[in-house]
C-alpha positions, 0 to 999 in steps of 0.5 A, a space after each residue: 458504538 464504534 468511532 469512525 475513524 476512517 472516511 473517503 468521501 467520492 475521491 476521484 484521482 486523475 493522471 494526465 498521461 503523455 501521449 508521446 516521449 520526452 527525453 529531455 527538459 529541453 524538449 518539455 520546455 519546446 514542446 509545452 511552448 509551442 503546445 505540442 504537449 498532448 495529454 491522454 485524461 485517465 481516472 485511476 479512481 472515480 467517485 470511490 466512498 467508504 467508512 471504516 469504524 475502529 478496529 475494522 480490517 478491510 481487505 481491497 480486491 480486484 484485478 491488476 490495474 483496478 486502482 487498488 494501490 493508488 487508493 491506499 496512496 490516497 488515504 495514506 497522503 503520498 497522492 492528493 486526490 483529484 476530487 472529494 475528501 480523506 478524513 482520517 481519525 488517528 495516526 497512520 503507518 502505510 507499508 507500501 513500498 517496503 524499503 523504498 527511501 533506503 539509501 543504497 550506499 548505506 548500511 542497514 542500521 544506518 537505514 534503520 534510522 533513516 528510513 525511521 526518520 522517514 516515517 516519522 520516528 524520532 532518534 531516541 525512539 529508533 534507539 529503543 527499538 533498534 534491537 526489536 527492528 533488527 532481531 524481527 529482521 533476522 538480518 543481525 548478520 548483514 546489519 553493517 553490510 550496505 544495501 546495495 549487496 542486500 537482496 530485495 527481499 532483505 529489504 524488504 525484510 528490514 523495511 518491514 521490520 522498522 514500519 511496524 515498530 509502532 502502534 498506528 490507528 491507522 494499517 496500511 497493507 499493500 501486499 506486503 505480507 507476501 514479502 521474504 520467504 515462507 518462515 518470514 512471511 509467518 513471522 510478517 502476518 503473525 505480527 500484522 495480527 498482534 497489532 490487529 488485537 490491540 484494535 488497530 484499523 487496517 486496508 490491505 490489499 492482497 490477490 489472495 481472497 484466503 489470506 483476506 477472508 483469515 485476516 479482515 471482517 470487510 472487503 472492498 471490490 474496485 473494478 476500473 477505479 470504482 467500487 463494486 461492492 463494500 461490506 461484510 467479508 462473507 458476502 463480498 467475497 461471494 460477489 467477487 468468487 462470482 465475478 471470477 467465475 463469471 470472467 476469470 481472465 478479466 480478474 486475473 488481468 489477462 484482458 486489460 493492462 493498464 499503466 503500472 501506478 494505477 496497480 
């Protein structure tokens, strides 16, 4: 029998949104004294419960705004949930924002060991894989050139390139295998592959039902912060082919926006 490694248990996650600007602390610290702070209660999550069993692969869908992202940054730590627990049952590698902690004035292999630094990784073991990192990158070239002249995509190249160095429990995948060009995004998904052989449980979250239907056994619907639907691929991809052609402007985004952290 499978070990479940990976439980959300009715997570809610609420954002108090400012209802009007603040430029400065000094105005924050007048208007909150005199309590002219007004805030708008929105719920990017509600009441979301699911389990993941060792080596299961599940693709998140939905459209822009459903909760998709803020749910992954739930599970991986970066947001504590409102209301309800994570549990989580191995170590964790979140490819969220690929290159996010990177330091513009610094060079990229001194980012290898910063950004490393930041997930965790030791020195010695960023010295062991320091070859690996930039080789996968294809960025030996500008491997002493600073950030600040790399283009997003060689970033995002390199951040991916030092995030999946190691073998996680636990794959967090927020659309990252859509990064660089076409022969680095062949690259990117055969290497997320050879992780998944070795049994690793991952949640990805991509708006390319093909690409999930290739890469997962699971899929999970969210709509407004709730869960539609959860189980087998097959038949969850058959409830959100449905949606979609029940109300594709409403899966594609185009009836409602909703405030970019809650993508």
């Amino acid at each position: 029998m499978s070990k479940e490694i990976l439980k959300v248990n009715h997570v809610g996650m609420k954002f108090n949104l400012s209802k009007e600007r603040v430029d400065t602390l000094k105005d924050y610290i007048l208007k909150l004294i005199k309590g002219q702070l007004k805030y708008d209660e929105f719920w990017a999550l509600k009441d979301v419960t699911f389990s993941l069993n060792k080596g299961d692969r599940v693709g998140i869908l939905g459209m822009n705004g459903a909760g998709k992202s803020t749910l992954l940054k739930v599970i991986a730590g970066v947001f504590k949930p409102t209301e309800g627990t994570v549990t989580r049952g191995g170590k964790i590698v979140p490819l969220l924002e690929l290159g996010a902690g990177f330091e513009r004035q610094y060079t990229g292999a001194e980012n290898i060991y910063l950004y490393g630094a930041m997930l965790g990784y030791s020195k010695e073991f960023i010295d062991s894989k320091y070859e690996e990192i930039v080789e996968f990158s294809g960025l030996r070239k500008f491997i002493d050139v600073p950030i600040q002249n790399y283009s997003s995509g060689m970033k995002s190249r390199l951040g991916f390139a030092i995030a999946t160095v190691v073998d996680p429990e636990i794959l967090i995948l927020d659309e990252v295998l859509s990064v660089g060009d076409g022969r680095f995004r062949k690259k990117s998904e055969e290497k997320i592959m050879s992780m998944f052989e070795k049994k690793v449980t991952v949640l990805f979250v991509s708006h390319n039902l093909e690409q999930v239907r290739r890469l997962c056994n699971k899929a999970l619907i969210l709509s407004e912060g709730r869960v539609i639907s959860f189980g087998d691929i097959d038949e969850v991809s058959a409830v959100y082919e449905k949606m979609m052609e029940e109300d594709p402007d409403l899966m594609s985004g185009k009836k409602k926006k909703r405030k970019v952290m809650n993508r």
